[in-house]
Structure formats: structure tokens, C-alpha cells
N, C-alpha and C positions, 0 to 999 in steps of 0.2 A: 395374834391380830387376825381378823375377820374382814375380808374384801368382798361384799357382797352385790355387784355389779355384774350389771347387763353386757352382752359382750362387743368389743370393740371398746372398751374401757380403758384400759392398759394393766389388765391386771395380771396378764401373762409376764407382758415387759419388763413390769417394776419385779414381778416376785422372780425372772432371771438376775434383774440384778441386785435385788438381795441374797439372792444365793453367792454372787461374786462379791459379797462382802462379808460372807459365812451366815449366812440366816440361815436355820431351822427349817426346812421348806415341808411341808403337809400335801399341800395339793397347789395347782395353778387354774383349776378346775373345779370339782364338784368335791364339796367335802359333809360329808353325813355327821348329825350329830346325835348325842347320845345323852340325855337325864339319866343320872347316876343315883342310887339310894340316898347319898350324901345329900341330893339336890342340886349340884355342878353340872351346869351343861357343859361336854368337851367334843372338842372334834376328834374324829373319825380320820388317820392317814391313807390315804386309798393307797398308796404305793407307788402311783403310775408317773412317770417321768414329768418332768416342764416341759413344754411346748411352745416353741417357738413360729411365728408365722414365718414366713422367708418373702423377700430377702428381710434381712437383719434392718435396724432403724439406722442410718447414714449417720444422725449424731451420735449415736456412739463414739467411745474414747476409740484409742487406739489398743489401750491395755485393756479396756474392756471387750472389744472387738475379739483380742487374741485369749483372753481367758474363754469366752464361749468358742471360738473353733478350740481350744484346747482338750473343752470337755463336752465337743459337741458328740451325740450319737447318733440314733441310726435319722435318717432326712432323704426328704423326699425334692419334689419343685417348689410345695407348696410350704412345709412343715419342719423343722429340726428339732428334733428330740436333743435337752442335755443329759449326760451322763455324770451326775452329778458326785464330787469328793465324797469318801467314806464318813457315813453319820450327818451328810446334812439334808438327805432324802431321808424324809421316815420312813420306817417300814412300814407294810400294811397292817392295820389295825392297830398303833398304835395310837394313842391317847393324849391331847392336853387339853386345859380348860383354856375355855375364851375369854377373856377379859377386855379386850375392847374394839371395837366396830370403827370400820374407817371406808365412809366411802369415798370412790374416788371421784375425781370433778377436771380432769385434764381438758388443758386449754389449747391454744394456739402459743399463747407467748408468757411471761411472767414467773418468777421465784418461787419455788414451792414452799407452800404455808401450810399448818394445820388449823383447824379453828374448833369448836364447839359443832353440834347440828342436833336439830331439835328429835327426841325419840322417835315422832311421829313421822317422819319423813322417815328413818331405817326403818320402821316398822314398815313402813309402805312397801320399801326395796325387798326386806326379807319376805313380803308376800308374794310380789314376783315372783323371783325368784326361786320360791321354795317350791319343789315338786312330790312330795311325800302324799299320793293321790290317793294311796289307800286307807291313808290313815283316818282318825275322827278328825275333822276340820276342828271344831271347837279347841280340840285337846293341844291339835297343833297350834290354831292362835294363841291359846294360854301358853306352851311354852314359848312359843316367839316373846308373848308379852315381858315374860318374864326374864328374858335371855338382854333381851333393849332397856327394861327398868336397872340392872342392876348390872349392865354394861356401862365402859365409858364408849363414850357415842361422838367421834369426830369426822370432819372434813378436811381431805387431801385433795388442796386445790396444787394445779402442777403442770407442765407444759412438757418436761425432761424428764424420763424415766431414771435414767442413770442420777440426776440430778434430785431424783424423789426419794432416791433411795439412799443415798446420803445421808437426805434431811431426815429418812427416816429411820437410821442406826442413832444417828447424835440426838433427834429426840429421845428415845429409846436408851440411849447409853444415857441421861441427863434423870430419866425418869422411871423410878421402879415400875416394877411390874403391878398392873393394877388388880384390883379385888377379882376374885372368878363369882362368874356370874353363875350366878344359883335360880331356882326355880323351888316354890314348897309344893312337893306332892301334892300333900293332902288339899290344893287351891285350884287342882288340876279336874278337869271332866273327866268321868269314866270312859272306859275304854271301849266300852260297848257303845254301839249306834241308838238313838231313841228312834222309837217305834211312834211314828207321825206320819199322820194323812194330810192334804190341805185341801181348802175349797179354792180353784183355779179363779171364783168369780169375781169380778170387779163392779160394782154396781154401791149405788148412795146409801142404799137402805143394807148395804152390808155392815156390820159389825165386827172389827177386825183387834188382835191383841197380838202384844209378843210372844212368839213360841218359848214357852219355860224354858226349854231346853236350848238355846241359844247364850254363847259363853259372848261379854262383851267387854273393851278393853279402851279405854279413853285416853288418848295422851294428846296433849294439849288441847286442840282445838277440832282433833278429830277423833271418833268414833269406831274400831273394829269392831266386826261383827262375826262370829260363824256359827250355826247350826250344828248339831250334836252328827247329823247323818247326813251334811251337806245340799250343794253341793259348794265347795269355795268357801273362801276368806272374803270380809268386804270393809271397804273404808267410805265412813257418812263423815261428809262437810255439810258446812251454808244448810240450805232449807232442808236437805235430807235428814240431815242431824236433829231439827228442832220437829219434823216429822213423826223421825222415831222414838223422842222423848215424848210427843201425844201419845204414841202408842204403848206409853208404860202401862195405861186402862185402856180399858174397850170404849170405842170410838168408832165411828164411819168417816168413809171419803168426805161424806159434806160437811160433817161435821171439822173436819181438817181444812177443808178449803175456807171455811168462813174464816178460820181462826186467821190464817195467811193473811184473806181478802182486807183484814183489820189491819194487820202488820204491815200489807204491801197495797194501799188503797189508791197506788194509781196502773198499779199491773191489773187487765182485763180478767173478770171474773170465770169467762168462759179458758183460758190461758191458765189460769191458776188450775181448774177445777181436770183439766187435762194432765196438768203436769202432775199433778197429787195421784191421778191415777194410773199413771206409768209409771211413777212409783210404788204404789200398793200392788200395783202389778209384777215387777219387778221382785218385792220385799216375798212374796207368796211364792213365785216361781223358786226361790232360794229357800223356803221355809222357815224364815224368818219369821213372820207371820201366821196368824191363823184366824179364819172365819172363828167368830163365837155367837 
């Protein structure tokens, strides 16, 4: 299972206290992943301890309290390392595949639930938070795409860590392990950068198209985008999205603003004709785009 949250989530919290109920633990933190010939994306075990902020959360049990000073390590004012039982820290560089994405959604108050959550929402989180800067952006959204399409894709809504983690062995023990998510080579971009100029210009009488080389990825109602040579990942909703569907042919700014001016006939013409062009502005500075 795949925690892929912004920090201050609680995703240190819950993953201590699934280790105190013998979870498998990979990382609490950053975990690298890997396309295998097979086409199974799997995580990466960095090695490196759980990390605890200090002081500890007040609800905690009392038997939960005492298993983490049991197997607390080294701690500072701010931090406590655990020292975690033999075999439930992975070693470094060991290997499993991902099968299913869980973001988390901690509240103030209420029984932890899991639900359904639409791909395109993880797909968002994993561009966040993904930091892989050298790589092809393209190559890396394709394998995002494909890590979210053939993931199960759920929401941990939850207020109790100790209490998440419960709910999350008994789903777990109730529910086999699901499919591993695979990715096909051969649907991936090359590894090389493409070799692209762009015209910086914004102006009515330009003529602008999608860069070939730009990988896209649509799940539900939005639109990924990356460039083979960067720079970034991008997500189109609402008028961006029907923007860059104009842009499948060669088209101008004015020619895009009429079309809006038709579909949105009580937004001002000069307002329309503004916003279209901080978007083609935008779409070019990412290379997305190109004069033609």
C-alpha cells in the first residue's frame, strides 16, 4: 500500500502504528520506484528508520504508548527514531509491487472509513509529490498514468491513527491482495529528451499547435500533460482543457477566443481574449505548444 501525501498528513503516525501490529514497513518517507521488464511498478525500501515527531500523539493507548518507548531508538527534542522488530523494516533495496493507493484525509473527529477516489485526483497527488527532476517528464507521466489506471485507488478518511490502523489490518486481513500494477513498455516515451525550440510570441495573428512530442493522459474530467524535455507535469480542467482540445490543429489566439466568446456570450470579449492568452502563454513557456 502506497501513502502518497503531503506532509503533516499523518502518514508517519499510522505507518508506526502498523508496524505495532506487524506491517511490513518500506519507508515512512520517500520511497523510489522501479518499471521492471515484467512491466510491474515496485517500491524501492530505502532502509532508513520510522520517524516519529515528539512529543508522541496523547491518544494513544497505553499499550501502544509502551510498545513504541519499547522499540524506541535514537531521539532527539524534536524526532524519535523506532528500532524496529527483526524482518518488519525492509532492508534497503528491497523490492514489492504496488497494488493499491490510499490517500489519506485525517479529520478532527469521526470513525475511520475507506471509500473509492477518482484516479484523477492520485494522479494529481502523485505529481506533487513526485520529485524525479532529471528524468523525461513525459516518460515519468506515462508511468504515473499507468501505476493509477491499474492501481486500486482508495480514500482514508480518519481522525485516530492508532484507530486507522486497525481499520486498516481488518480490511486488509478481509481482503486479498490486489492485482500489481503494471505499466506496457512499449506505451512509454523514449528516454531521450526531443530536440524543440519554441516561439516565446503571443500575438492573434500567431498560429499555434500541440508539440508532437508531448505524452497526454486523461482521467475523468481532467487532462495530464508533459513534454518530452520539459519542464513539469501539468493538469487542464474547465476552459483549459477545451483550449487544448482546439489545439489538436493549428489555430490562433483569436481564433480560440471567438470560439469561447460563442460558448460564454455574457463573459466580456476583451476578458476572454486576455485569459486565452495567458494561457497560450503559459502552454509555450512549458513547450507544450508551438508557433507553426
Amino acid at each position: 500500500m502506497l501513502f502518497p501525501n503531503q506532509r503533516r498528513a499523518g502518514k508517519s503516525t499510522l505507518t508506526a502504528c502498523l508496524a505495532a501490529l506487524g506491517a511490513h514497513v518500506f519507508t515512512d518517507d520517500y520511497l523510489p520506484l522501479r518499471l521492471g521488464k515484467d512491466g510491474a511498478m515496485r517500491g524501492i525500501a530505502n532502509g532508513a528508520a520510522p520517524r516519529l515527531r515528539r512529543p508522541l500523539p496523547k491518544e494513544f493507548s497505553q499499550g501502544l504508548a509502551r510498545w513504541m518507548e519499547h522499540h524506541a531508538g535514537p531521539r532527539n527534542q524534536q524526532y524519535l527514531y523506532l528500532d524496529l522488530p527483526d524482518g518488519q523494516l525492509a532492508p534497503h533495496g528491497e523490492t514489492l509491487p504496488i497494488s493499491t493507493i490510499i490517500l489519506l484525509d485525517r479529520r478532527e473527529e469521526g470513525e475511520a472509513e475507506l471509500e473509492p477516489v477518482a484516479s484523477s485526483k492520485v494522479m494529481r497527488r502523485l505529481i506533487r509529490q513526485n520529485f524525479s527532476r532529471s528524468m523525461n517528464p513525459a516518460r515519468v507521466l506515462a508511468m504515473l498514468n499507468g501505476l493509477v489506471e491499474t492501481s486500486q485507488c482508495l480514500r482514508l478518511r480518519y481522525s485516530n491513527g492508532e484507530e486507522a490502523a486497525a481499520y486498516l489490518k481488518a480490511w486488509c486481513d478481509a481482503n486479498p491482495r490486489g492485482a500489481t500494477a503494471r505499466v506496457d513498455p512499449s506505451n512509454l516515451p523514449p528516454d531521450s529528451h526531443a530536440v524543440y525550440t519554441t516561439d516565446k510570441a503571443v500575438a492573434g495573428d500567431h498560429t499555434y499547435q500541440r508539440n508532437p512530442s508531448v505524452y497526454e493522459a486523461q482521467l475523468q474530467e481532467d487532462v495530464f500533460v508533459a513534454c518530452a524535455e520539459g519542464p513539469g507535469m501539468h493538469a487542464f480542467s474547465g476552459v483549459t482543457t477545451g483550449i487544448w482540445t482546439l489545439l489538436l490543429e493549428p489555430t490562433t489566439q483569436e481564433d480560440i477566443t471567438q470560439t469561447l466568446a460563442a460558448a460564454f456570450p455574457e463573459q466580456p470579449r476583451e476578458d476572454l481574449s486576455q485569459a486565452v492568452r495567458k494561457i497560450i502563454q503559459a502552454m509555450l513557456k512549458h513547450r507544450l505548444i508551438m508557433a507553426v
